[in-house]
C-alpha positions, 0 to 999 in steps of 0.5 A: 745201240751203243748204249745196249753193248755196254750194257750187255758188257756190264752183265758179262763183268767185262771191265775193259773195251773198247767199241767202234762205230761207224756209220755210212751213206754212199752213192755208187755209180757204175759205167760201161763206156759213158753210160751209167749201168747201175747206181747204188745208193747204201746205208750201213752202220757197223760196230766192233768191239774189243774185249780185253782180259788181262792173264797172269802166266809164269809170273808174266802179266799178260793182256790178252784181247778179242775182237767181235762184230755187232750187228744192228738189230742184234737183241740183249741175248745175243750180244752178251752171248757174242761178247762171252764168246769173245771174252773166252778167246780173250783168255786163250793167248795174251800179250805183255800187257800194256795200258789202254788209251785214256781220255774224255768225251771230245767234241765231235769233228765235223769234215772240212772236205769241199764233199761236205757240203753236197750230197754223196750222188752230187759229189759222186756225179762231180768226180763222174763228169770229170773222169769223163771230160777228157774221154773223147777220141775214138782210137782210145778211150775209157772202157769202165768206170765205178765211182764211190762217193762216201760220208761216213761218221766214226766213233770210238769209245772205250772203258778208260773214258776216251770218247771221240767221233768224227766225219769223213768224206772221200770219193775213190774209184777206178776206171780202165782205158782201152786202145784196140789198135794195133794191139788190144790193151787195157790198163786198169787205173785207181784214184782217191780223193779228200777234197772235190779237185776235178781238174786233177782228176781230168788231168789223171785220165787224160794222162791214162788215156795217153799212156793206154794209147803208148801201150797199144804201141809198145812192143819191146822191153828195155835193154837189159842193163842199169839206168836212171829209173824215174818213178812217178804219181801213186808208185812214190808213196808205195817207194818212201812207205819204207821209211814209215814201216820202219820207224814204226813201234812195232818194227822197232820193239819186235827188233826189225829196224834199228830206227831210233829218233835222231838216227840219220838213216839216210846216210853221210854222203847223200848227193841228192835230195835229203829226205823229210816225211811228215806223218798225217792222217787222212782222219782226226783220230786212229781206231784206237781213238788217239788224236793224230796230229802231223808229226816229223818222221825224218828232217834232212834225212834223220828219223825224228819219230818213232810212231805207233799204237798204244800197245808197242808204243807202251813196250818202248816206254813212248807216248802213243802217236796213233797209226797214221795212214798218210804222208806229207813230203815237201817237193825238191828244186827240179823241174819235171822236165830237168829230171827227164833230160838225161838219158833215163827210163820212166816206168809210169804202169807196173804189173804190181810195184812192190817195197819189202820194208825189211830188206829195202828192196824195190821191184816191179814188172813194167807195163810201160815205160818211156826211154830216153836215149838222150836223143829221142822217147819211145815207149816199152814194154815188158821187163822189170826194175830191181832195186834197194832204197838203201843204194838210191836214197844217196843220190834221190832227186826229187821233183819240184812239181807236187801230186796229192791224193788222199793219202800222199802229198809229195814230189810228182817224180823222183829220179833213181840212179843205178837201178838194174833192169831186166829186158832184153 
């Protein structure tokens, strides 16, 4: 198919592309309570590709671009009608021009994840029986499930020579626990993961059972008032994405941050633990065939990275990273249990946890958290927290324990102080 989408690119006289191609075998599986209700087994292959025309307006040379699916089984007419049409839009409105990616003909990477080796419905039932290895109590329990077990290959070839292609396997879902008593209540739950790790998905639901069952419980929100805010598990890599969204080419060029390599951004006077994020990605390669390799976004709390594509990146006069997807965060000195011994408010479920990138705020309306007066824990519900990266990055504390998803490797927690929250 490849071969006929360039093919038809040389009949339109469209010098400059790029195509992607991705090819994908999963296996489904579908749970009501323990019971599988549907599996779905599917094999799909797509293709974009992008079509660049370069303008000149003003004086100004310009780049502009377009994007079109091809579908398999599409015949010669059709794709070179598709990629005219595309070609046309791409005339429409264009950007400062900048230099496509450059390369050759890379050997393929194959996936070094453990799912590998087994079969999509073996990785699949895997990560199933270990969801529901902890599922065994009557009072609570997990009401639905979908797991989604992925092998997919990508390739992304262009006019400038690049050619690369890669594996990746991945089993995500989500699941709901419910507790019926003393009052009726869900909590909806998400996972993703790289690597066949079924004890940390046990030991997730074991945890979202737990916490289901402390909702059921809860009843009042939190004095109204500021705390030490504990945040944990997937909510931190929603917290440290700040600091990726403003070192990034795009907020840098188009004057968002004010982020430059060796800008300490954390400040003079930090308390806490000083931060360092590496960039990863969860792929060998970018959509824009780039080969991302881990790079340090901050050390000590100074922006050692500007990272991006190759369209801002070109703006800047930088040499392209490629758009990372992941982050890696070494772990501080404390434990999990000295982070909780001060009085403090541990928000484990939001409605929606949310960080503004421009502004550093951070907010979110609890569903439940766990208060420590100092004495005793009782769990609450309701309220909300309301805070700013830029006040709490001074004294962060960061927890010895780590958390890995597919996309996150860092503290298991960190401890926030001075966060305004509003309850009652």
């Amino acid at each position: 198919m490849i071969n006929s989408i360039i093919e038809a690119l040389k009949a339109e006289k469209i010098d400059t592309w790029a195509i992607t191609e991705k090819v994908s075998h999963s296996c489904e599986l579908f749970f009501v309570r323990r019971n599988m209700d549907l599996k779905r087994r599917t094999s799909l292959t797509d293709y974009s590709v992008a079509v660049y025309r370069e303008l000149e307006r003003d004086g100004a040379r310009l780049l502009g671009s377009s994007s079109v699916p091809i579908y398999p089984g599409m015949d010669a007419e059709a794709i070179r009608s598709s990629l005219r049409e595309a070609y046309f839009a791409a005339s429409v409105a264009g950007n400062q021009y900048y230099e496509l990616i450059e390369g050759k003909k890379e050997p393929h990477v194959p996936s070094g994840s453990g799912f590998a080796v087994m079969s999509v419905e073996d990785a699949a039932r895997t990560m199933g029986d270990a969801l529901f290895k902890p599922d065994i109590n009557e009072d609570v329990f997990v009401n639905s499930a979908e797991i989604f077990a992925i092998k997919r290959q990508s390739r992304v070839i262009n006019s400038r020579g690049v050619d690369v292609s890669w594996d990746t396997c991945e089993v995500r879902g989500e699941f709901v626990c419910q507790c019926p008593a003393p009052q009726d209540v869900e909590t909806y739950h998400s996972f993703a993961y790289t690597e066949p790790d079924a004890a940390a998905l046990t030991l997730k639901v074991e945890e979202a059972l737990s916490q289901t069952r402390d909702r059921a419980a809860a009843t009042k929100p939190p004095k109204a008032g500021t705390y030490t805010v504990i945040l944990s598990e997937d909510h931190l890599s929603e917290l440290f994405s700040y600091y990726v969204s403003r070192s990034s080419a795009g907020a840098v060029y188009q004057h968002y941050s004010d982020y430059e390599a060796g800008k300490n951004v954390q400040g003079e006077d930090v308390t806490g633990d000083k931060l360092t994020i590496e960039l990863a990605g969860s792929e060998p390669y970018d959509g824009e065939g780039i080969r991302l390799t881990e790079r340090p976004l901050m050390e000590e709390g100074v922006v050692r990275t500007i990272h991006g594509g190759a369209r801002f990146s070109g703006y800047l006069g930088l040499t392209p990273t490629g758009s990372f997807n992941a982050m890696r965060i070494p772990t501080g000195d404390t434990p999990v249990a000295e982070l909780k011994a001060q009085p403090h408010l541990h928000v484990v479920t939001f409605s929606d946890f949310q960080m503004n990138a421009m502004s550093g705020h951070f907010a979110g309306e609890i569903r439940l958290a766990y208060l420590f007066d100092g004495e005793k824990t009782v769990p609450v519900t309701g309220g909300s927290i309301n805070g700013s990266i830029l006040e709490a990055q001074r004294t962060i504390k960061l927890s010895r324990e780590r958390y890995v998803t597919s996309t996150y490797s860092g503290p298991l927690a960190v401890a926030l102080q001075n966060v305004q929250v509003a309850g009652a």
